[in-house]
C-alpha positions in Angstrom: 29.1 -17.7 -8.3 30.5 -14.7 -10.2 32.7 -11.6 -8.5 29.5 -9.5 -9.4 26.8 -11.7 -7.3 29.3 -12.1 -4.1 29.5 -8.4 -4.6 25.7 -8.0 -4.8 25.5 -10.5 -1.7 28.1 -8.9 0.4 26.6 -5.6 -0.4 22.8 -6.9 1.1 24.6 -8.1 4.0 26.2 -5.3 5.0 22.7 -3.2 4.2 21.1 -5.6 6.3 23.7 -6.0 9.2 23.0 -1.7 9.3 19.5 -1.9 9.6 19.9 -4.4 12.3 22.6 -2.5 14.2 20.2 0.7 14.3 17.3 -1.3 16.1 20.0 -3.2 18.5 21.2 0.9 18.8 17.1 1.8 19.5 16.6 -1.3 21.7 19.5 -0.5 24.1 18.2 3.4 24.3 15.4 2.0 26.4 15.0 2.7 29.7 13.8 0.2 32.1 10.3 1.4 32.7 10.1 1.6 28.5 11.2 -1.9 28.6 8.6 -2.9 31.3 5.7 -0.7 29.0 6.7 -2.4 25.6 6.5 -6.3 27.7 2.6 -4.7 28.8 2.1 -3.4 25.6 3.1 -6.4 23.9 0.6 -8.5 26.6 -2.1 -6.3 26.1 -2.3 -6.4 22.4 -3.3 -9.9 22.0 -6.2 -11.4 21.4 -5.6 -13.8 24.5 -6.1 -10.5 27.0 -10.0 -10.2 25.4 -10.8 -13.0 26.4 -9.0 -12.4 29.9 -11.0 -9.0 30.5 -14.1 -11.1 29.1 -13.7 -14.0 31.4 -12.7 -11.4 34.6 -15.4 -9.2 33.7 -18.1 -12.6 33.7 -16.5 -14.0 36.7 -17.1 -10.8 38.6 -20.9 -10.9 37.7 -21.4 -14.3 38.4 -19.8 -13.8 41.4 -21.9 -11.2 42.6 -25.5 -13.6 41.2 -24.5 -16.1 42.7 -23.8 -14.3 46.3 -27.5 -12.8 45.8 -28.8 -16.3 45.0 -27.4 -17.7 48.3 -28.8 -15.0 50.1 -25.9 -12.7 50.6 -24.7 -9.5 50.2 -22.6 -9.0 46.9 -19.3 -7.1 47.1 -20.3 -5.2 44.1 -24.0 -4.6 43.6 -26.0 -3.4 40.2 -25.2 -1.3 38.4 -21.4 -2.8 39.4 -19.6 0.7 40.7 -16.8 -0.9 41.5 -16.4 -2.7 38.2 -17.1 0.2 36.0 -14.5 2.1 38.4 -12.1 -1.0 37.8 -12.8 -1.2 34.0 -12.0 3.0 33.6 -9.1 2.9 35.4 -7.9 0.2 33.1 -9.0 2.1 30.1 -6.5 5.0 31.6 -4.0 2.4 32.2 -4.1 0.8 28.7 -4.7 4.2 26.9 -1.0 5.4 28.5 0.9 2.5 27.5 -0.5 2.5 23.9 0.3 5.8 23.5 4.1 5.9 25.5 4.7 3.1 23.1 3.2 4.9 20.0 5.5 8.2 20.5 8.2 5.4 20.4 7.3 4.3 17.3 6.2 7.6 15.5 9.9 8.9 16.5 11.4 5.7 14.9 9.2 5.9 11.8 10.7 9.9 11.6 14.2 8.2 11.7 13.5 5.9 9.0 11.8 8.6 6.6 14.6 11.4 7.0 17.2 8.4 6.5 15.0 7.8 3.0 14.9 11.0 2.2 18.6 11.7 3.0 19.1 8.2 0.8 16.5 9.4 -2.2 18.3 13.1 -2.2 21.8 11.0 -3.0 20.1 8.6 -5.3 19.4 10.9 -7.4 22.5 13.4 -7.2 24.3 10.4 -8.3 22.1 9.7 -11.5 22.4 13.3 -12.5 26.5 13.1 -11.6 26.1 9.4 -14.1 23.5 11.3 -16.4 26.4 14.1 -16.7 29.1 11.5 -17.3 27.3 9.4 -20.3 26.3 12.7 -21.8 30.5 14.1 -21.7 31.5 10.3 -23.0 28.8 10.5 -25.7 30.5 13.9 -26.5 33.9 12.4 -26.4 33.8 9.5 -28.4 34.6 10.1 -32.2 32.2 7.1 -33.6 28.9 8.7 -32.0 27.0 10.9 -33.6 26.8 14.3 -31.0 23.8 16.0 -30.8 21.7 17.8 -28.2 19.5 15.6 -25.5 17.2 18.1 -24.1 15.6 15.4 -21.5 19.3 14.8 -20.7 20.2 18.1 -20.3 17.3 18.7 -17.8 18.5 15.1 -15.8 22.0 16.3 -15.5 20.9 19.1 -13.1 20.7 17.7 -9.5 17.9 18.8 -7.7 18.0 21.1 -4.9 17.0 19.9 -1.7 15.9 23.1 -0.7 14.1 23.6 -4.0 12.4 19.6 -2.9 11.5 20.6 0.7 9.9 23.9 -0.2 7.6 22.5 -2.5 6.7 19.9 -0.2 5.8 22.2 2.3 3.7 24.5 -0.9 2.0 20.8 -1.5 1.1 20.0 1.9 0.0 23.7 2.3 -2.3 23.5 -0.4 -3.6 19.9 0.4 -4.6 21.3 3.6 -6.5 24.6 2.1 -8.2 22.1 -0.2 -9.4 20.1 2.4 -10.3 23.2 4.4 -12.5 24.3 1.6 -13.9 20.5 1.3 -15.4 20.8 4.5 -16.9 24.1 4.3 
């Protein structure tokens, strides 16, 4: 293996040993009621739990039938009060937890894009800084031919982030007018 791919690998690993110190950093900011939601949360999303509300759900009518067939009172007559009561109260449950564990996620995911951002805004301060340094060593050295690069020139000048932010903000504005008019 050559000086150049340890390099490359020791370079991933370190990338990747980051990114896995910030979620052990996010994962130890939980509290324990967060911790308790994510476990529900993570319960409640699979496709096992369907079929546990759909067998509950069943059980609880036959229940009631079959109390009416032997001729006794059921706990929960048509139209099932106490079910529907049961099922909303669920739904309020369920709704909460999906949405505690959504805000978690949405603040992570606005981590992640400022940290891009931050990285793209170097990225390319750097190529202009390289762009800068080929175009004085193309100036420099006596066997190549010097002449003006006009796209060069342009890529040499880093971009402002202020310059980047504000016409994000103009695009987004506009985007929204146009969809404003759209629906008019």
């Amino acid at each position: 293996m050559s000086t150049s791919d340890a390099n490359d690998r020791e370079q991933i690993n370190q990338n990747i040993a980051a990114v896995l110190e910030f979620y052990a950093r996010e994962e130890q900011k939980l509290s324990g009621s967060q911790r308790t939601l994510e476990r529900v949360s993570h319960f409640l999303g699979r496709p096992s739990f369907l079929g546990v509300i759909v067998l509950f759900a069943g059980a609880w009518l036959l229940a009631n039938i079959a109390l009416v067939a032997l001729g006794r009172m059921p706990f929960d007559a048509p139209p099932y009060f106490w079910l529907q009561g049961l099922v909303g109260l669920s739904a309020l449950l369920m709704a909460t937890i999906v949405l505690t564990k959504q805000n978690r996620i949405a603040r992570l995911a606005e981590q992640r894009a400022h940290l891009d951002l931050t990285v793209t805004l170097l990225t390319e301060q750097k190529a202009a800084k390289l762009i800068d340094l080929l175009e004085e060593l193309r100036r420099d050295l006596p066997n190549v031919k010097d002449r003006h690069d006009s796209d060069a020139a342009a890529l040499q000048q880093a971009m402002s982030p202020d310059l980047v932010l504000a016409a994000l903000d103009e695009g987004r504005e506009s985007g929204l007018h146009a969809s404003d008019e759209r629906a008019l």
